[in-house]
N, C-alpha and C positions, 0 to 999 in steps of 0.2 A: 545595504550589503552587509553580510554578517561579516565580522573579523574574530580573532582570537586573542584573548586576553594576554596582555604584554608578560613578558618574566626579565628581570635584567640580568637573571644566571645564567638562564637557554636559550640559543636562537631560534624564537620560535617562528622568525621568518624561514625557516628549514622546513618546518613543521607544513606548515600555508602553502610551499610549494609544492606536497605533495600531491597535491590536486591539480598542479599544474599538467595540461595538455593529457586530459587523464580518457584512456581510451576501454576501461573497463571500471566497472561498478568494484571491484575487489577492495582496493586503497580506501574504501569510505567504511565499507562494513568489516575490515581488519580493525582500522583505528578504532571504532564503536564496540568493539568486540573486546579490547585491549581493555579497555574502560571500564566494561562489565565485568570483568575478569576481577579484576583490579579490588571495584566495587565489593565483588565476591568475598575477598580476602582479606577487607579492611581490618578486620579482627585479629587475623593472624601477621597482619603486616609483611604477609610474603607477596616477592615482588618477582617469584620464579612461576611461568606459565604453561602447561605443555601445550606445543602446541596443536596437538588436537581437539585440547578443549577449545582452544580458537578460531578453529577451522569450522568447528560445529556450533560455536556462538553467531560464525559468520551467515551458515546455513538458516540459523532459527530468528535470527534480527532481519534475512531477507524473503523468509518463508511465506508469511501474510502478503507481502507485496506481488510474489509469483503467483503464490497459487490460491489465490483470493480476489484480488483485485486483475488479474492478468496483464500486469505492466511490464512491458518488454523491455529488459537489460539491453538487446543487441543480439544479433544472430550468434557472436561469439562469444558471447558472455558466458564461461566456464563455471560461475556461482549459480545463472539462473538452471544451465542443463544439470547440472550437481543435484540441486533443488526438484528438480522433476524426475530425475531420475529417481532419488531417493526416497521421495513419497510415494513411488509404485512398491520399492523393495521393501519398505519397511510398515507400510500398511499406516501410514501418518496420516490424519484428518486436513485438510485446507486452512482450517482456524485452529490446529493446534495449538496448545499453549507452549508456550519458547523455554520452559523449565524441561518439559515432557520431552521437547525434542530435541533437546541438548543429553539427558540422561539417554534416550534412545540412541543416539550416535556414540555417544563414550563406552556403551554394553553393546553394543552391535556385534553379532558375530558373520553379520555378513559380509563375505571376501568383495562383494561389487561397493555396497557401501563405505566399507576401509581405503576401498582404491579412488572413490570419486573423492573421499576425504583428502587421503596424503597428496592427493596432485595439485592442489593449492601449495605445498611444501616447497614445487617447483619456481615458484614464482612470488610470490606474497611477500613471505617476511623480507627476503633481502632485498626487491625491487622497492617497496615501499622506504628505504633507508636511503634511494640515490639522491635527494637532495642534500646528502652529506656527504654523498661518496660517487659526485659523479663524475663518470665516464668510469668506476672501477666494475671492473666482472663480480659475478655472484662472489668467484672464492676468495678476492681482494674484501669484497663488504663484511664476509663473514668473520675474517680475520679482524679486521680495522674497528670493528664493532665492539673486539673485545679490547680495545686501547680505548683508556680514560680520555686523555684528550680530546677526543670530538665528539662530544658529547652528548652522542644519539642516544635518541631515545629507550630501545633497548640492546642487550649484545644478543648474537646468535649463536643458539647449540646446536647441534643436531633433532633434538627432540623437544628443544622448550628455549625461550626467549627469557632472558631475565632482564626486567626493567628498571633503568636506572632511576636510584634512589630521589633525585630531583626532580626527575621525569615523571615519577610516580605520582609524587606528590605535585607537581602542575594538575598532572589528569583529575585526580581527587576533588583539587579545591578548582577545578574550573570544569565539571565532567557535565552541566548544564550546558554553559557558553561552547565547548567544544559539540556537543551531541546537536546544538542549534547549527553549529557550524559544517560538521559534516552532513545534516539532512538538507542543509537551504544548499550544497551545491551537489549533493546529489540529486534536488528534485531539479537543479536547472537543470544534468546532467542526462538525466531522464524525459524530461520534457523535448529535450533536441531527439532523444529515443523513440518519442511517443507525443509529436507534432499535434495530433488531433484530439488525442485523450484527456480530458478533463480531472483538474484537481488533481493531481499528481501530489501533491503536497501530504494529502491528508489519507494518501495512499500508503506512507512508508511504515508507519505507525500503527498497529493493532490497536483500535479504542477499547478503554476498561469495557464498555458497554455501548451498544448500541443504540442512536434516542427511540424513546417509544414512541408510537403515531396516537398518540391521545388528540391530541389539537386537531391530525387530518382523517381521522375519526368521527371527530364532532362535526366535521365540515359536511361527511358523508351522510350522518345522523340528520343532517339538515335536511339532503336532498329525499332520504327512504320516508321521512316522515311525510313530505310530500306526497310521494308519489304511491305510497303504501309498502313498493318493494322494486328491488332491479333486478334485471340477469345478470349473470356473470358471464361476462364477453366468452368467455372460451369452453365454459361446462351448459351457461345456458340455466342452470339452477336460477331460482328464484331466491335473493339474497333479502332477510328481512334486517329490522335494525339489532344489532348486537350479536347475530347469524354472518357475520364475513371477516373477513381478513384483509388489511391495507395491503395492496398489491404496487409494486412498482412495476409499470409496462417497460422501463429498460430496465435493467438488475440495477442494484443498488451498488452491488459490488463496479461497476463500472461508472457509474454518474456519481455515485460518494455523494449524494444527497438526496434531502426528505423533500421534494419542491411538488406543491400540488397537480401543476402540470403533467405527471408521470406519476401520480399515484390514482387508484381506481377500486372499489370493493370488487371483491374475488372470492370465489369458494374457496374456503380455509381447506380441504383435503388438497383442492388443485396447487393452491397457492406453496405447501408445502413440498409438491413434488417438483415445481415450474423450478424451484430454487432460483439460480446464474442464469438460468437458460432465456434465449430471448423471443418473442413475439415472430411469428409471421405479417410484414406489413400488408401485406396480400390479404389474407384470411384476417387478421383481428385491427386492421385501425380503421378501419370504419365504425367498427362498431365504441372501440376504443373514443374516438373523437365522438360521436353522439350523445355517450354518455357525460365526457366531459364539458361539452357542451350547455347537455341539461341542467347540470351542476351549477354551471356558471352563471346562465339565468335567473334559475331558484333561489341558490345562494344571495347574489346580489339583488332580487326583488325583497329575499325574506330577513337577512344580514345585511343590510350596503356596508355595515361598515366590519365586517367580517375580516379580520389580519390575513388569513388564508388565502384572499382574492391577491391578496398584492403579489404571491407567489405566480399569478398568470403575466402580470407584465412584465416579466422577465424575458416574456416569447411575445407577447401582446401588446402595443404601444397604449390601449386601453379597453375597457369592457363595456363601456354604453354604444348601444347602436351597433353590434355584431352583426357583421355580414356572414354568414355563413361560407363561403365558399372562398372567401378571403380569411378568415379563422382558422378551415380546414391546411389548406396550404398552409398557413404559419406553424402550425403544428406538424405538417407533415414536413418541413422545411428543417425544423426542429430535430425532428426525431429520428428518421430517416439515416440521416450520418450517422447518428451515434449510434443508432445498431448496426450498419454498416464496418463500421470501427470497431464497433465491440466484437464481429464474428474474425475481422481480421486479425483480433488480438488474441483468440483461440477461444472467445465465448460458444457456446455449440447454442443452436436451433431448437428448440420444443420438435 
């Protein structure tokens, strides 16, 4: 269980409880937000924030998670509808970079955009301060925030938050161990969201880079050399070796891994427009399973000791002596829900 690094000047058991009994994604991505702010200014040592740079830090720290991975906040969640709404108005990419979409909110001259921003204003900064001020109303926090002795974290203005000087420097020298802290309980958070969706964890996070499929490339090199060449399940083209593209049968954006069971050569035009979208189980896993099938034979008569293969017993309890029709099942057993799950989480259909 993650905790937060002790301080003997600030209660940072005040701090811990913010997460207590937390019924919206907001409280994780303000704190995270405050930090990069922070971060921003290290230079200038200002600890005054407006806060609509906050509002739009909050936007761009949960943007990848929406509209990329399609993990659902909650049907109320006012950050995710924020977040979708705003990528139609402002013509934003899915994998923006979070620089791009912070300056795009700060110049925005859009009145829809301005208005999904301030309405986090209603509720964010002073509910986030009740484990110091509880049972007091917004306009009691707002006030009380600006008296020294209780020593919250920041005071509230109308238009910007200025953080207190100890406070400041906590966040600084522990802005690792807090940012571990607010993601491990916003992915329990989410996971109670999102019951059936896989890796949630490594959802919340934009990676520097994607891994490349070098290794399940080679795997496939194995099987074209065989065979001379394959189709590609869904165009039919005749795929030769260094002629395809690693295709995942569920998107990647949903499963958040490379696992050889779900990857397949694919016409590289197709593969580029398939993107997120998912498979018909109808129409392509038949052909999906035959292929992976042949794979699995080739591979393991031509490599036994191929690292690749070990990726199948994660669905497979082993690979000698396949049955066919009990294979098939395993796989369809497999895969079946998670595109199910994926279309329920707003992935669309080829």
């Amino acid at each position: 269980m993650q905790q937060l690094p002790n301080d003997k000047n600030l209660p940072i058991e005040n701090l811990a409880a913010c997460f207590n009994s937390t019924s919206a994604t907001y409280k994780f991505y303000w704190l995270l937000s405050i930090i990069d702010a922070l971060e921003a200014r290290i230079k200038s040592e200002s600890t005054m924030i407006p806060k609509k740079e906050l509002f739009a830090r909050m936007i761009s720290n949960a943007w990848y998670t929406v509209n990329y991975f399609h993990v659902s906040f909650g049907v109320q969640d006012k950050l995710q509808s924020a977040i979708e709404a705003i990528k139609n108005l402002e013509g934003l990419t899915i994998d923006a970079n979070k620089k791009d979409i912070i300056k795009k909110l700060l110049n925005t001259e859009n009145s829809i955009t301005k208005r999904e921003l301030v309405q986090f204003n209603n509720n964010v900064p002073h509910w986030f301060l009740s484990p110091w001020f509880p049972g007091e109303d917004k306009a009691s926090i707002y006030k009380k925030s600006n008296q020294s002795p209780f020593y919250c974290p920041y005071a509230l203005q109308n238009d910007f938050i200025n953080v207190d000087i100890l406070w400041a420097n906590y966040f600084l020298l522990n802005a690792a161990f807090i940012r571990d802290f607010c993601y491990w309980n916003l992915s329990l958070f989410l996971q109670v969201k999102n019951p059936n969706v896989p890796d949630i964890a490594n959802k919340l996070i934009k990676p520097a880079t994607r891994n490349n499929l070098t290794k399940q490339r080679k795997f496939w090199d194995i099987v074209i050399d065989e065979l001379g060449s394959v189709n590609c399940i869904y165009t039919k083209r005749e795929l030769t070796k260094g002629d395809f593209a690693v295709e995942h049968f569920v998107p990647y954006n949903f499963v958040s891994h490379d696992l050889m069971w779900n990857l397949i050569p694919a016409d590289k035009s197709f593969n580029s427009s398939k993107s997120d979208k998912l498979p018909s189980m109808q129409k392509h896993f038949d052909s999906f399973f035959n292929l992976q099938e042949t794979a699995i034979k080739i591979v393991s008569e031509k490599e036994p000791r191929n690292k690749s293969l070990e990726d199948y017993l994660t669905i497979l309890h082993e690979l000698n002596n396949l049955e066919t029709d009990r294979t098939k099942n395993k796989f369809r057993d497999t895969i079946q829900p998670l595109i199910t799950i994926a279309a329920n989480n707003g992935f669309e259909y080829l």
